[in-house]
N, C-alpha and C positions, 0 to 999 in steps of 0.2 A: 592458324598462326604460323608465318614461316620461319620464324626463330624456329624454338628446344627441341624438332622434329627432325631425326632423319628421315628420308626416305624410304620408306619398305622395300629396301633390296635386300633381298637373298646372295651371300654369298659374295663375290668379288667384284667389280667396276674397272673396267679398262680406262686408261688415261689418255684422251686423243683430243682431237677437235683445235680451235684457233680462237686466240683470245687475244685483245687488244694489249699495250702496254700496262705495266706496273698503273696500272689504271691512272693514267695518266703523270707518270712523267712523261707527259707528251699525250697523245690521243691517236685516235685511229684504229682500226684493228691490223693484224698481222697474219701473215698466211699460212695456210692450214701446216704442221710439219708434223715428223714422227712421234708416237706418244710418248710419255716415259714409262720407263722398263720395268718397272716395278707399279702392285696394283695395293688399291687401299681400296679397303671392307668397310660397308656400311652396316652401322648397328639398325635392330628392328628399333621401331619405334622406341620412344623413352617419353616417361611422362616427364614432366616439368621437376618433379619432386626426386625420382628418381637421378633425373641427370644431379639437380642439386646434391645429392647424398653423392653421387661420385664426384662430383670434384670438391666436397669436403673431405672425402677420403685423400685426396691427390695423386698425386705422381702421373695426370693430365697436362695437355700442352691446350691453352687457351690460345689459340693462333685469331687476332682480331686487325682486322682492316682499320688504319689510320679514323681518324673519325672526320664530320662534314669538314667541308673545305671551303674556302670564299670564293673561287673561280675555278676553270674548268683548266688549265696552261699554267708549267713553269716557264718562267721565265728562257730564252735560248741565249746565251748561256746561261746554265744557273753555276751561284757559286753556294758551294754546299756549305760555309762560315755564314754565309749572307742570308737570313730567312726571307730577307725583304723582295729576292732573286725567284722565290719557291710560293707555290699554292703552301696555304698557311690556314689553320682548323679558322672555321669559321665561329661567331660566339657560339650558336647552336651546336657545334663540335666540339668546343669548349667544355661546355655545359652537361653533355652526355658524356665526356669523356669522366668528369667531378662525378656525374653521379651512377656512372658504371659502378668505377671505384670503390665510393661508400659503400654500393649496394654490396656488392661482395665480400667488403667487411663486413657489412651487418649480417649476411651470411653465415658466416663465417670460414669463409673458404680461403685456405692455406697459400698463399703465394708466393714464390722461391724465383727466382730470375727475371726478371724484366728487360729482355731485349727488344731489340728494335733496329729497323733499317737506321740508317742516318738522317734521311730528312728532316726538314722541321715538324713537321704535319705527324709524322710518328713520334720523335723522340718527344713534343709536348703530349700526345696522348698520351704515351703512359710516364710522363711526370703530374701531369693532370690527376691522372686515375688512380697509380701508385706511388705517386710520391720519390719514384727513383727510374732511372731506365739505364741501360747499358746498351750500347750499338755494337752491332754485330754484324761482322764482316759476311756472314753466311744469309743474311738477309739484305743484304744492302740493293736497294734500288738500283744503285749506277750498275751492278754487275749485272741485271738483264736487261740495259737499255742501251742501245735503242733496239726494241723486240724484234725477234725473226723465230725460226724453228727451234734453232738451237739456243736461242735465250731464254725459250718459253721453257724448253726440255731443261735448263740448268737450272730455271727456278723452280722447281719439282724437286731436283733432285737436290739441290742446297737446303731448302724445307726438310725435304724425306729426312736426309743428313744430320739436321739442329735435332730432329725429334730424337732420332734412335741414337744422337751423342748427348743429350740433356736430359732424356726422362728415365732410364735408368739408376742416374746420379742423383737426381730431387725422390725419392718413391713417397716421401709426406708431403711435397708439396708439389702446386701448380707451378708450372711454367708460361709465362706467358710471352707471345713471341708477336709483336706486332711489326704487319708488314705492307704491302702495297697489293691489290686485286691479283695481281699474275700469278703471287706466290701459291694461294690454294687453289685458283682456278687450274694450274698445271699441275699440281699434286694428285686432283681429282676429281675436277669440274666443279669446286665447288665457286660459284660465284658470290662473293660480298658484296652487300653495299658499304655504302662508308660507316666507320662505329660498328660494325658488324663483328660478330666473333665465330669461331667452329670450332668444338673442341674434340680432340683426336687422344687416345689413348693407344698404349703400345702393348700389344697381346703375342708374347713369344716370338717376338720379333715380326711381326705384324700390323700394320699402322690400322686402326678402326676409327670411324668417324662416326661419333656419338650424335651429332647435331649441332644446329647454328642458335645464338642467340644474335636478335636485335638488340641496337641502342639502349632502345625505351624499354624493352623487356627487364633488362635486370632486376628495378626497381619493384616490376611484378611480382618479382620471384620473392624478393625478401618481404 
């Protein structure tokens, strides 16, 4: 299952490689540039039940990719008041974003902040999911578009940033931070699909990546 699994690495992961746009504020990929400066640790494995028990515990960052989408292109220009301008969840994005949500109330897993780029495509996922969302200048799409080296490398480090300024300050609860493909692809290769989540916790000033959940998985787990 490629959700609640991290990968069996030992130790540290360099951050390098080349990744397309905020997965699409626009499309295309972008050229390879310098990694960011800083590395995040992968946890060993975690079963299903185990990740569960830690982010009932909190003081976890749920960092989750916008959910499905109805087309692949925003609009050129987009106007960011205007959803009508922007890719907008599709029902099936809709739909898993409602029953994300649920699920992790039925959980019963602690949730504390609700940011979000500004898009439309995120700020309804997580009013879908949670019921509230707050935009957040540190994740915002427009600040790494249109991608290059150094867009990719600032959305690394604007993520690195939200984590080790927000998860200190919630330690009961989850923070969740939804955002567009670039932001964890540069933090630390992890690539999202849409709906997708990765949860990161912060170890002595250390960012460790616990594992992704799917859409559909949540529902699994409760």
């Amino acid at each position: 299952m490629r959700g609640l699994v991290a990968l069996l690495l030992a130790g540290t992961i360099a951050i390098a490689g080349c990744s397309g746009p905020p997965e699409s504020i626009g499309g295309g990929a972008t050229a390879a540039g310098p990694s960011v400066a800083a590395t995040v640790e992968r946890s060993a494995e975690l079963t299903p039940g185990a990740l569960v028990g830690r982010l009932r515990a909190g003081g976890l960052a749920i960092v989750v990719r916008h959910g499905r989408t109805d087309s692949a292109q925003d609009a050129d220009p987009i106007d960011i008041a205007d959803c009508s301008t922007q890719r907008n969840l599709s029902a099936e994005g809709r739909a898993e974003a409602e029953a994300m949500g649920a699920a992790i109330r039925e959980l019963g897993i602690p949730i504390g902040d609700v940011l979000s780029s500004v898009y439309c495509r995120a700020m309804d996922t997580g009013r879908l999911a949670f019921g509230r969302v707050e935009a957040a200048d540190a994740i915002d799409g427009r600040a790494v578009w249109p991608p290059d080296a150094g867009k990719r490398a600032l959305a690394g480090e604007r993520l690195r940033g939200l984590i080790h300024e927000r998860l200190p300050a919630a330690p009961d609860r989850n923070t969740v931070m939804i955002v567009h493909q670039l932001f964890a692809d540069a933090l630390d290769g992890t690539v999202l699909g849409e709906g997708e989540a990765v949860v990161y916790e912060l170890v002595g000033g250390r960012i460790v990546n616990l594992g992704t959940v799917a859409p559909e998985e949540w529902a699994g787990l409760a």
